[in-house]
C-alpha positions in Angstrom: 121.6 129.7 91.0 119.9 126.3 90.6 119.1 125.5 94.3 117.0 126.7 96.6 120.2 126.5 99.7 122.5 129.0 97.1 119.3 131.5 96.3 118.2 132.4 99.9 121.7 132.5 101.4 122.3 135.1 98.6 119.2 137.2 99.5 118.7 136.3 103.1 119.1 139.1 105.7 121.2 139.3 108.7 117.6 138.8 110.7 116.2 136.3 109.0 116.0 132.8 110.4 117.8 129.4 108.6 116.0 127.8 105.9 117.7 124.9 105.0 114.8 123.5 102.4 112.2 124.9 99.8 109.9 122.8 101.2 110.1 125.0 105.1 109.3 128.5 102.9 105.9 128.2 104.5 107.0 128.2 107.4 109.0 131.5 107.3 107.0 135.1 108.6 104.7 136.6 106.2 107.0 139.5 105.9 109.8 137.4 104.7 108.0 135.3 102.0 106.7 138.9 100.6 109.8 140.0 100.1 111.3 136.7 98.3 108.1 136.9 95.9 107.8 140.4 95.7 111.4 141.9 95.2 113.6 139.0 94.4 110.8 137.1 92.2 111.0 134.0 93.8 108.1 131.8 92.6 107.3 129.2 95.4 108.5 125.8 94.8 110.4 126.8 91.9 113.7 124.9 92.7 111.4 122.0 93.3 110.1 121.9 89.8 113.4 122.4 88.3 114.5 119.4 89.3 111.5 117.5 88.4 112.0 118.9 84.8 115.3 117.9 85.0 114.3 113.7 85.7 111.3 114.3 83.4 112.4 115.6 80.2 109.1 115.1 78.2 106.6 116.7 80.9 105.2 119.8 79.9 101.6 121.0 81.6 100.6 123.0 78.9 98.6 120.2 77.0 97.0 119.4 80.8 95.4 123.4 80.8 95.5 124.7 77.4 93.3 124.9 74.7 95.4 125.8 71.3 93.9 125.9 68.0 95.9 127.9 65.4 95.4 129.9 62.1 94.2 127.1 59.7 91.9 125.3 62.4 94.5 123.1 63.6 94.5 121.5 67.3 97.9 121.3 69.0 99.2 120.9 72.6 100.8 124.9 71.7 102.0 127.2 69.8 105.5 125.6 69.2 104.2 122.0 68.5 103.4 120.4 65.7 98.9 120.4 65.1 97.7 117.0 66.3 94.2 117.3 64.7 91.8 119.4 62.9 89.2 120.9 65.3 85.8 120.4 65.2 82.4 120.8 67.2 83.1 117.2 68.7 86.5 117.7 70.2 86.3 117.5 73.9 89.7 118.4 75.8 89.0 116.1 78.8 88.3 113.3 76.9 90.1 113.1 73.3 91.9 110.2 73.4 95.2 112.0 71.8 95.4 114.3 74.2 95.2 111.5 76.8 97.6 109.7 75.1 100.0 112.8 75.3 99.5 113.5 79.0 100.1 109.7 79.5 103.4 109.8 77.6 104.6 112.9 79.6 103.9 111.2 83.1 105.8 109.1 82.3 109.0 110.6 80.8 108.3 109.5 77.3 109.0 112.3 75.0 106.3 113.3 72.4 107.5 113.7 68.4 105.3 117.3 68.3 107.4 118.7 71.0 110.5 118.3 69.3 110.4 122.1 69.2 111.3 122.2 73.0 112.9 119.3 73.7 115.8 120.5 70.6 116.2 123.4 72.4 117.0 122.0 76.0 119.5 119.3 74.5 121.8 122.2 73.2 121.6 123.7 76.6 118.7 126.4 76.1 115.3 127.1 78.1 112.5 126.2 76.5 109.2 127.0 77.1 108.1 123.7 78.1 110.1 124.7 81.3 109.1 128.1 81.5 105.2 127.0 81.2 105.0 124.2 83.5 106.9 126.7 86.6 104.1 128.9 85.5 101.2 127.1 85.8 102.2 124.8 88.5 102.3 127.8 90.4 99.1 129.0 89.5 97.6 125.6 90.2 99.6 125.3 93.7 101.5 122.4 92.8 105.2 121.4 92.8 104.5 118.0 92.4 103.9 117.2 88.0 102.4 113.3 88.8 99.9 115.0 90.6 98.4 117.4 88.1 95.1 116.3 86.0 93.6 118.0 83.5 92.1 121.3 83.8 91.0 123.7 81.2 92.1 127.3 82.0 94.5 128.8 79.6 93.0 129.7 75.9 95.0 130.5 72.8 92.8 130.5 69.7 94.2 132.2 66.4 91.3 133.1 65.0 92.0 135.9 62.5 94.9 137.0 60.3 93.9 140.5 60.1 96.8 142.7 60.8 98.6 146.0 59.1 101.8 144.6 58.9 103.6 142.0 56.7 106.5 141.1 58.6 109.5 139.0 56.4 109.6 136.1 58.8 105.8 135.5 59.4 103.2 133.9 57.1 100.2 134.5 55.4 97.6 132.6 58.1 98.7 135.0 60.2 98.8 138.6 58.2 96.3 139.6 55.7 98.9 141.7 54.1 101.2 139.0 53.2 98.5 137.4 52.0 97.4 140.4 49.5 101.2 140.3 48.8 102.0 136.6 48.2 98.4 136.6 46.0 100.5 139.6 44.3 103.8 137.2 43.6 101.7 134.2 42.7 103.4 132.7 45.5 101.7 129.2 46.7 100.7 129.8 50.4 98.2 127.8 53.1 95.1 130.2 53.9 93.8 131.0 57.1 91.2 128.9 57.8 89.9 128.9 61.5 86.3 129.5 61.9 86.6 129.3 66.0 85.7 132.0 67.4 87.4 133.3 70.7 84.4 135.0 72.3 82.3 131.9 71.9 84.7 129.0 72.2 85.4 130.1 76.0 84.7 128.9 79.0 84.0 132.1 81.2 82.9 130.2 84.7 86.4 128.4 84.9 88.8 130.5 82.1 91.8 131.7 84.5 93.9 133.6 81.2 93.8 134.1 77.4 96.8 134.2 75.3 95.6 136.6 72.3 97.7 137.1 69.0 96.9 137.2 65.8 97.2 139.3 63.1 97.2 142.4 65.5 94.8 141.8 68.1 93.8 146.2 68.4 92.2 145.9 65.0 90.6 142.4 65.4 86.8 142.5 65.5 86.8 139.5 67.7 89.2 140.5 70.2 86.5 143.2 70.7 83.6 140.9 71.3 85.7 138.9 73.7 86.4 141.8 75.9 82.7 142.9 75.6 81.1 139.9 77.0 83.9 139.3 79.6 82.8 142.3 80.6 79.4 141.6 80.5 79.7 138.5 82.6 81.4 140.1 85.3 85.0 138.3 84.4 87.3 141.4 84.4 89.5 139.3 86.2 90.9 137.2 83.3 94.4 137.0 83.3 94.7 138.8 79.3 98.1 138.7 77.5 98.3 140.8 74.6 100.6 140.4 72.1 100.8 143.4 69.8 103.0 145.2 67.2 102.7 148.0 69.1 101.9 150.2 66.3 98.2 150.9 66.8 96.7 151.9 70.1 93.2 153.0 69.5 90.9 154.6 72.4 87.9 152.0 71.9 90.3 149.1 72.4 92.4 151.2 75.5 88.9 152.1 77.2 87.9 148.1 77.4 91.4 147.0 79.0 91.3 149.4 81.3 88.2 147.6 82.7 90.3 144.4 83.2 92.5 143.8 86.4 95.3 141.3 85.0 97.2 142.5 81.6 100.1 141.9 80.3 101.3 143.3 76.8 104.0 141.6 75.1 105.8 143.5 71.9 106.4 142.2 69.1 109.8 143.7 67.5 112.7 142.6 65.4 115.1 144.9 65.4 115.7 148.6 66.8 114.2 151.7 64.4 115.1 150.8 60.7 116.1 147.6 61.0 112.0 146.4 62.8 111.3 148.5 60.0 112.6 146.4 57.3 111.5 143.2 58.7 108.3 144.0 60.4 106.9 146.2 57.1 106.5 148.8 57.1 106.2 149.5 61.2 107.0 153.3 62.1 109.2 153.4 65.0 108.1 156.7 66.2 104.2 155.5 66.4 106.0 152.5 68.2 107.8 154.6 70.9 105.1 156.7 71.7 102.4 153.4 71.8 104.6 151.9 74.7 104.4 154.8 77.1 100.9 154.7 76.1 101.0 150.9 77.0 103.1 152.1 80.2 99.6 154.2 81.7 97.6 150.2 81.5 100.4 148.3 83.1 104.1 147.9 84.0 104.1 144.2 82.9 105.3 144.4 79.6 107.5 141.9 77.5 109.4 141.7 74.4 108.9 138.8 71.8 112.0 138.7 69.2 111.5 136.5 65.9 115.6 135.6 66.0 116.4 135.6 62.1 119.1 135.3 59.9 118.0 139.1 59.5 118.3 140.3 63.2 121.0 137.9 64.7 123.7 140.8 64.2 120.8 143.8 65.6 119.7 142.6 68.5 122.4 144.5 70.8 120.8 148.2 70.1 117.3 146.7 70.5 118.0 145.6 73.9 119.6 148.7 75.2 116.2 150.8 73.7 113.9 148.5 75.5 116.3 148.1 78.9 116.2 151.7 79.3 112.3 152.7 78.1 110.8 149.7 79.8 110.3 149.0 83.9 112.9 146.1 85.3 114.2 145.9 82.7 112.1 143.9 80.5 111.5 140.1 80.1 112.8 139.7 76.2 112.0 136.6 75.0 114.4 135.2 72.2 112.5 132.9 69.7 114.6 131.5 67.2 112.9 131.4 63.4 112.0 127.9 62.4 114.9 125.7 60.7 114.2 127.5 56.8 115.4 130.1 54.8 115.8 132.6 57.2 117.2 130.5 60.5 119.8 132.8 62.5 122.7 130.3 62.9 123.0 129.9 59.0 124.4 133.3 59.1 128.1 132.8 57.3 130.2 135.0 58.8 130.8 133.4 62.2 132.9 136.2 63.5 130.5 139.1 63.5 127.5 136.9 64.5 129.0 136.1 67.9 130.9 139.3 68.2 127.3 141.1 68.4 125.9 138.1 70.5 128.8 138.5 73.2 127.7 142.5 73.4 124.4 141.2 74.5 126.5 140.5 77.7 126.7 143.9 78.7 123.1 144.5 78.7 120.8 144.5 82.1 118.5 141.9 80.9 121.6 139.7 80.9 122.7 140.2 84.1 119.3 140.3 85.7 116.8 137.8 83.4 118.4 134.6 83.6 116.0 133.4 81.0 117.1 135.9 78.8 120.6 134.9 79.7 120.2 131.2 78.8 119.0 132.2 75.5 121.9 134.5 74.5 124.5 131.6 75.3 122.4 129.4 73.5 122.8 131.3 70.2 126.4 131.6 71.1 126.6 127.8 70.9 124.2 127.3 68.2 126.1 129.8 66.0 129.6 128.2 66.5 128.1 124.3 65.8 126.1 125.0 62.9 127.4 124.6 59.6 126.8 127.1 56.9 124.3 125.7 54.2 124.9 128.1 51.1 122.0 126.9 49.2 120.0 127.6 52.3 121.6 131.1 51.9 120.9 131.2 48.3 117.1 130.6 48.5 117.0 133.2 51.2 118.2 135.8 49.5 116.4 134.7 46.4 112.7 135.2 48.5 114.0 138.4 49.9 114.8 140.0 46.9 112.0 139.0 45.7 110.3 140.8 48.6 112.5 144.1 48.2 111.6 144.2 44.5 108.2 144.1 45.5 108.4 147.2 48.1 110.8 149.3 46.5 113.0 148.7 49.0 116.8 147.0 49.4 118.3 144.9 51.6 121.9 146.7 51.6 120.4 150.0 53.1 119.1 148.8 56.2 121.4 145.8 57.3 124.3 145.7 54.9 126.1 143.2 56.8 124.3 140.5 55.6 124.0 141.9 51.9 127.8 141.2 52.3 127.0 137.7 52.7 126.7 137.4 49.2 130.1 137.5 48.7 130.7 134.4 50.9 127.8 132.4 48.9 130.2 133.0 45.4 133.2 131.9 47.2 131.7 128.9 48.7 130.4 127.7 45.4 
């Protein structure tokens, strides 16, 4: 539904009165605005901002309330866009005159080159996050009106360290100091992490409203420590946190500290269900994993998925979804992320058939007939998978790092997703 008329007629009551605009939800009892929030997850103004995003297709608030500097010290307006700047003592938020420049353009419905990420993403018909964020925050800022926001500082992301335990196929080495050990190991060329930011110091604790923290894994991050420490110190255990972990370490000194905090909300980080995260998320124990979200469970209820979409998961994700739909409240939000355009990008998969044959049992799955979000994303691939064209040299260097990679952890391809080591065939008979 993508008007505010169509969504309360559907959920309205026999008792409740007309309300023939978003704009008269105010005026409706207490009782009744609880119960559109609360069980039908109606964000106020919602349909408003839909509609603004669809007349403004560049606006996006995160670069009006977020602070994002990534792995190799890199300013950008997020995670998705491309870094504007290198950071440095002298950068001021309010007042750098590319950040300006950005907000300006977005006012005014000129798109900006970084944010080709999103804006690619809505012209094939997906959701993007720019559209996600800005409903978000708006809300948080009570606001349904994007000419009227100005910039405010309350949302930090800083990727401060690469330290993590796992050396996942699709990430890099800035962001896992195992990959890097490994990619030192191949004499493989690769861009260090470099960020000397440090998250406990950087924020602002009088006028910080949430922190994004990632990594490497977060639970074994020194830093990610410190920060919780002197939140807690200053008396800000209300900080909106949102953790996103691999969900294979859950120590007590880390559990003990969140517990202390009043807004979390873990998101996982999997690939693929048992074998399968195992292979691409190396060398993750799925057991550990299962046992770490009911752990997770005890902090809070609010727990999403992130999926890296790869040429390696984009016949898996089916059994994944039915795992997490059934061991996680809602169900879940899952949050499909497509790979970047490279060697392992999901629609250069060559066989067509089974690529949208497992897609279209996604269909059958609660998240997609209850997360419209996730909905959108699953059609998406549909349609992304049936345009692209296959690009076997594309296909050749993939399989040409990943054997690489297999050689390297006495491992193979073939015994944990031997659908695509039959893709081989297909590269020899499109040559």
């Amino acid at each position: 539904m993508n008007d505010w008329q169509s969504f309360y007629n559907t959920i309205r009551a026999d008792s409740w009165p007309d309300c023939p605009s978003e704009e008269q939800f105010y005026l409706l009892p207490d009782n009744i605005k609880d119960e559109c929030v609360g069980k039908f997850g109606y964000v106020p103004g919602s349909f408003l901002i839909d509609q603004q995003l669809l007349d403004n297709k560049a606006f996006c608030i995160l670069p009006f309330v977020q602070m994002y500097i990534n792995e190799t010290n890199q300013i950008a307006l997020c995670c998705y866009s491309d870094s504007l700047k290198e950071n440095n003592s002298s950068f001021d938020f309010y007042k750098d005159a590319d950040f300006e420049k950005v907000r300006s353009a977005m006012k005014s419905g000129e798109r900006v080159k970084s944010c080709n990420y999103c804006y690619s993403m809505e012209d094939s018909g997906g959701v993007s996050s720019r559209m996600r964020y800005t409903k978000m925050w708006l809300s948080k800022l009570g606001s349904t009106d994007i000419n009227n926001v100005e910039p405010k500082l309350k949302y930090y992301d800083i990727r401060n360290d690469n330290l993590c335990n796992l050396a996942c196929r699709t990430c890099r080495p800035a962001s896992s100091t195992q990959l890097e050990k490994e990619y030192k190991k191949l004499h493989w060329k690769f861009k260090p992490n470099s960020n000397q930011t440090k998250l406990s110091e950087i924020v602002d604790y009088d006028t910080v409203e949430q922190v994004y923290i990632a990594g490497g894994e977060p639970t074994i991050m020194p830093e990610f420590t410190k920060f919780l420490e002197t939140a807690i110190s200053k008396g800000r255990t209300d900080i909106a946190l949102t953790i996103i972990t691999n969900t294979t370490n859950v120590n007590k000194n880390i559990l003990a500290l969140l517990k202390r905090f009043k807004n979390i909300s873990f998101t996982l980080s999997l690939d693929g269900y048992g074998s399968v995260n195992k292979y691409i998320r190396w060398p993750a124990d799925w057991e550990t994993i299962t046992k770490n979200i009911e752990t997770l469970k005890t902090i809070t209820e609010d727990i999403s998925v992130n999926v890296t979409v790869s040429l390696y998961n984009i016949t898996r994700l089916y059994e994944l979804v039915v795992f997490l739909d059934d061991v996680l409240p809602h169900p879940p939000t899952i949050l499909l992320n497509q790979s970047s355009k490279g060697v392992y990008w999901p629609f250069n998969f060559p066989n067509k058939e089974l690529a949208i044959e497992r897609l279209e049992q996604l269909k059958q799955t609660k998240s997609y007939c209850t997360e419209s979000y996730f909905a959108n994303k699953v059609d998406y691939f549909i349609n992304m998978i049936k345009q692209t064209e296959f690009d076997k040299h594309q296909l050749t260097a993939f399989f040409d790092y990943n054997d690489t990679l297999d050689h390297s952890r006495g491992v193979k391809l073939a015994d944990y997703i031997p659908e695509l080591e039959q893709c081989r065939e297909l590269i020899t008979k499109q040559i």
